[in-house]
C-alpha positions in Angstrom: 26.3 -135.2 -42.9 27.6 -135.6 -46.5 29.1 -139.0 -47.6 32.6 -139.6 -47.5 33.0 -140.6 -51.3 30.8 -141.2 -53.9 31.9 -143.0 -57.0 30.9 -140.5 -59.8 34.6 -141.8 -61.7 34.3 -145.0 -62.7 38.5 -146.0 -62.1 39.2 -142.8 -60.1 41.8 -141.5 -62.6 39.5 -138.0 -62.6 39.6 -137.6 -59.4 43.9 -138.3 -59.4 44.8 -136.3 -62.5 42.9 -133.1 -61.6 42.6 -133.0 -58.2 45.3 -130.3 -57.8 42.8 -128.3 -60.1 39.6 -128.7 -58.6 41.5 -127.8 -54.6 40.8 -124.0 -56.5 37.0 -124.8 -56.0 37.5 -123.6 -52.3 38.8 -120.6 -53.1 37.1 -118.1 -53.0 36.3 -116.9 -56.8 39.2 -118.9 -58.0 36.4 -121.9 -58.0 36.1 -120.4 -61.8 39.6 -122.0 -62.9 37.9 -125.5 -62.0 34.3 -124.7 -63.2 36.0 -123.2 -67.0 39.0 -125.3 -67.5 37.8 -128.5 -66.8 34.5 -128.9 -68.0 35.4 -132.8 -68.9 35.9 -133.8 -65.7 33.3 -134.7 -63.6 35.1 -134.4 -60.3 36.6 -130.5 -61.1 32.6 -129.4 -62.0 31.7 -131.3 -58.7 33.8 -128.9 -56.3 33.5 -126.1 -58.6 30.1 -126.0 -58.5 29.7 -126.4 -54.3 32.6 -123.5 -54.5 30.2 -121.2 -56.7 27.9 -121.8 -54.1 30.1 -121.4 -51.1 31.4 -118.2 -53.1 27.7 -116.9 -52.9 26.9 -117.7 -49.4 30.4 -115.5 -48.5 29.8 -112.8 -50.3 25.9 -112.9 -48.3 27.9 -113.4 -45.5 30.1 -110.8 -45.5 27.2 -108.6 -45.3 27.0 -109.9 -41.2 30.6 -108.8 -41.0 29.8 -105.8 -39.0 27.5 -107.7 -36.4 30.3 -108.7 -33.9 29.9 -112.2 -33.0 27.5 -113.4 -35.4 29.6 -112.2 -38.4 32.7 -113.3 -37.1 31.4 -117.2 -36.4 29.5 -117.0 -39.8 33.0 -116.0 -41.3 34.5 -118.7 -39.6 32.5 -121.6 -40.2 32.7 -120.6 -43.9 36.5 -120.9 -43.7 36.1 -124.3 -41.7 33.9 -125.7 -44.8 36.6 -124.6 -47.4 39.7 -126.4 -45.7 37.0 -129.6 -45.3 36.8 -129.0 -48.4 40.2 -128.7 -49.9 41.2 -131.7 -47.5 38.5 -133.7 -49.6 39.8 -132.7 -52.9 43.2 -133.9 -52.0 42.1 -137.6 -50.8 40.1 -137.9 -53.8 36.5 -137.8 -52.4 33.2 -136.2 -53.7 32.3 -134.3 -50.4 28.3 -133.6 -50.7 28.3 -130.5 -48.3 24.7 -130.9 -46.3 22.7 -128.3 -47.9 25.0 -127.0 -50.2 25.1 -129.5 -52.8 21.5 -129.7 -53.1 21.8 -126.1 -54.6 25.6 -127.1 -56.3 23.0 -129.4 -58.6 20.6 -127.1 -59.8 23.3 -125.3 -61.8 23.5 -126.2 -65.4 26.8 -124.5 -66.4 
């Protein structure tokens, strides 16, 4: 599983002041509000940059929509991820999502 918190910020005050910003990461294609607004803050391009992938992976997804069960648990545990996610944001942690990071890194935006 991912770790809990990593300290990317050396006092934290990243992860406080744009926290409320970087909860957009999980959203769909609003992770772009994180990932072009604050490109200073190391915590935003974090989540932003797990959200483009997450974004990706739906829109693949979406795709088994029309398989009944399969689609519809794929769908869900794509949801599940997000509201991890977002829950993360909001306490402040750097969530490394198993798999998904590892691909969050190779982006150089």
């Amino acid at each position: 599983m991912g770790e809990a918190k990593t300290p990317l910020s050396a006092d934290g005050r990243d992860a406080e002041e744009n926290k409320y910003v970087a909860l957009f990461s999980y959203v769909y294609i609003l992770f772009l509000i994180p990932l072009l607004a604050k490109r200073d803050s190391k915590f935003c391009q974090f989540h932003a940059k797990q959200g483009l992938v997450l974004f990706v992976i739906d829109i693949v997804a979406s795709l088994f929509m029309w398989f009944p069960v399969i689609g519809q648990l794929l769908m869900f545990a794509l949801a599940i991820v997000s509201v991890i996610g977002i829950i993360k944001v909001l306490n402040g942690e750097y969530w490394k999502i198993p798999y998904i990071y590892d691909w969050s890194e190779k982006i150089k935006i």
